[in-house]
N, C-alpha and C positions, 0 to 999 in steps of 0.2 A: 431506545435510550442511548445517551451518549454513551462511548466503550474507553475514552481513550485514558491510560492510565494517570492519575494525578502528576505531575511534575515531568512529564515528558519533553512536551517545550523546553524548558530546562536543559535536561538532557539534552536536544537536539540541536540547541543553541550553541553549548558547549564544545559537540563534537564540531559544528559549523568553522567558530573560531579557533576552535584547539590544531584543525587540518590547514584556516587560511581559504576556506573553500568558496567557490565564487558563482557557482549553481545549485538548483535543488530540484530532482524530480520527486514528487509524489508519484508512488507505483500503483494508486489505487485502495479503492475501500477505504477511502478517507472518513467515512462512518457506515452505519452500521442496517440501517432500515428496517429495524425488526420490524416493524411493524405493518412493512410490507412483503416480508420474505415468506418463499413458498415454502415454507418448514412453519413444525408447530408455533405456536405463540407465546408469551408466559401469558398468564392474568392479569388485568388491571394497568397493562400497558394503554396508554393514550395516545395517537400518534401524531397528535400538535401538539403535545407533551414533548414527544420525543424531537419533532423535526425542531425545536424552540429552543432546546438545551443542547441539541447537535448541533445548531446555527453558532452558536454560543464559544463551542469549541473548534469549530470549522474558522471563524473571526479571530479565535484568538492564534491559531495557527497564523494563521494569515497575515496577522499582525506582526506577527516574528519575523515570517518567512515573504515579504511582500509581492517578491515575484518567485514562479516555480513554474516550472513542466507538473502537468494534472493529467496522468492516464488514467482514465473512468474504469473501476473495477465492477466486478460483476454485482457487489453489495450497492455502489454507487448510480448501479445503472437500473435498480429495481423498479423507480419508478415508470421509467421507459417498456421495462419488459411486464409489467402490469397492465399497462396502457395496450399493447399488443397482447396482451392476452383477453385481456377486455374488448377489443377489434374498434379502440380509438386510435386514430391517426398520431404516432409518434409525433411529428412536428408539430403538436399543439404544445409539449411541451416545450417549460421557458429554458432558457440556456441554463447550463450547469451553473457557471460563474457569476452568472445574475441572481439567479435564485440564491445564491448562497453570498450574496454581493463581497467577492474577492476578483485579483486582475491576475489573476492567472491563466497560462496557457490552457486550454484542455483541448483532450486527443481523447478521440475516440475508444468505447470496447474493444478490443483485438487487435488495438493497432500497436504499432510502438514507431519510438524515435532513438534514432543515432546519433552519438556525443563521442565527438574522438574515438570512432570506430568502435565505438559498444551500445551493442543493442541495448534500449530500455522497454521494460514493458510490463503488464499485471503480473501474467502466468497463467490464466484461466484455458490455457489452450495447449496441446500439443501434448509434449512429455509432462507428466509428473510426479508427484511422491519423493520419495527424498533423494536429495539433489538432484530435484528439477533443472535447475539454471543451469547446471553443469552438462544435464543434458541436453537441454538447446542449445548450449554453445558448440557443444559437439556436433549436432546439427546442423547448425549455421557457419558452421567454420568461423565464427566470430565472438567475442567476448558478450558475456549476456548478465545481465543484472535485471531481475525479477522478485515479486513479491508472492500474493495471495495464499502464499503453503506458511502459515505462521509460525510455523512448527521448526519449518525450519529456514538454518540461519549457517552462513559461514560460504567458506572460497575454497574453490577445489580448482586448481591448475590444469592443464592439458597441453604438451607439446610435442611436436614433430621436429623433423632434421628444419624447417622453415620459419613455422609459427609457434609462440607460447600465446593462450588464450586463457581466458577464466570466466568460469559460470559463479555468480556470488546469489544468495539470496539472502534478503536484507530482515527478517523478522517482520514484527512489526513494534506495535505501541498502545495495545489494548491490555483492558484490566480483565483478568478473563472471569473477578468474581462478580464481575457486574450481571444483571440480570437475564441480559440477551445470550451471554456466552454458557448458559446453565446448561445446555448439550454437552460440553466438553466437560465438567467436571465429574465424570464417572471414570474419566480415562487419568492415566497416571503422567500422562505424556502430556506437558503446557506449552502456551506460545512461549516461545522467544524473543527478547524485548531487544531492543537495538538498533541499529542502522547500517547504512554500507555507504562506505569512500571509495571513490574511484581518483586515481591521481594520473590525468594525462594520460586516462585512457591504456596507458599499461599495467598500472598495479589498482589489485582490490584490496580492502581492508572492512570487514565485518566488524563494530563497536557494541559490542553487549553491555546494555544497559545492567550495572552492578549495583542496584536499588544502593542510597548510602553511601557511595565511593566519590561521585562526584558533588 
């Protein structure tokens, strides 16, 4: 089922014009594919139900946002990694951007792309837990801006006598009472709604979504 929270476009809209800002990566897990993920399932999920109503909000992103950098996350890439578990030839499937008919860039699972000397990318890889991205910057000796830890969200600094750097992770934009995300509500701890600015590659800014403020 579709996850993304009601009025989020909104939200994302605003912080867009509120910064002036002139690019847009999606970091991934742009929806959701319960209904191919290898964890349990709810009931009565349909999954030309679900891919129908995720097209739906996938177009209307899209709409907003008409061009963007698309890093395939690991929810994103489900189909593919079913296809190999199934032992069909990955390149039978249709392109990302097609299937979902938007023009955006897309980049590969595990890759990432560099923008005014900060690395972008999911997160599915490497260090994680809280303040992942802080950890890959420390890493990479370079500034990191990552998604897929929902949980968490915010900028943590690091510098030497040479470099200042920052690891940011950006939240994301899912409802988490929706049906798919019914794993996390036994836990007290919820996603993080929001987004992140980068301005010129030197400074981050983490925007939480304050449901009603904007």
């Amino acid at each position: 089922m579709p996850g993304m929270k009601e009025g989020y476009i909104d939200f994302l809209l605003s912080i867009y014009y509120q910064w002036s800002l002139d690019r847009v990566v999606c970091l991934g897990d742009l929806f959701d594919w319960h209904c191919l993920s290898y964890h349990e399932k709810q009931p009565l999920v349909n999954i030309c139900d679900e891919m129908t109503e995720a097209k739906k909000q996938v177009q209307q992103i899209a709409e907003a946002f008409p061009e963007a950098d698309w890093i395939i996350g690991n929810h994103d890439d489900l189909p593919r990694r079913q296809m190999v578990t199934a032992g069909i030839p990955p390149g039978l499937l249709q392109a990302y951007n097609e299937f979902w008919e938007i023009d955006w860039t897309v980049h590969p699972r595990f890759s990432s792309i560099e923008i005014d000397g900060v690395l972008y990318f999911h997160g599915d890889k490497g260090p994680g837990g809280d303040h992942a991205a802080f950890k890959h910057a420390q890493k990479n000796f370079k500034s990191v801006v990552q998604g897929h830890y929902h949980q968490n969200a915010g900028v943590d600094y690091y510098a030497n006598e040479e470099f200042l750097i920052f690891g940011m992770g950006v939240g994301c934009g899912m409802d988490y009472h929706k049906m798919q995300f019914e794993y996390g509500r036994k836990f007290p701890r919820k996603p993080i709604l929001g987004c992140g600015v980068v301005i010129d590659g030197q400074e981050a800014h983490f925007e939480p979504w304050l449901l009603g403020s904007r």
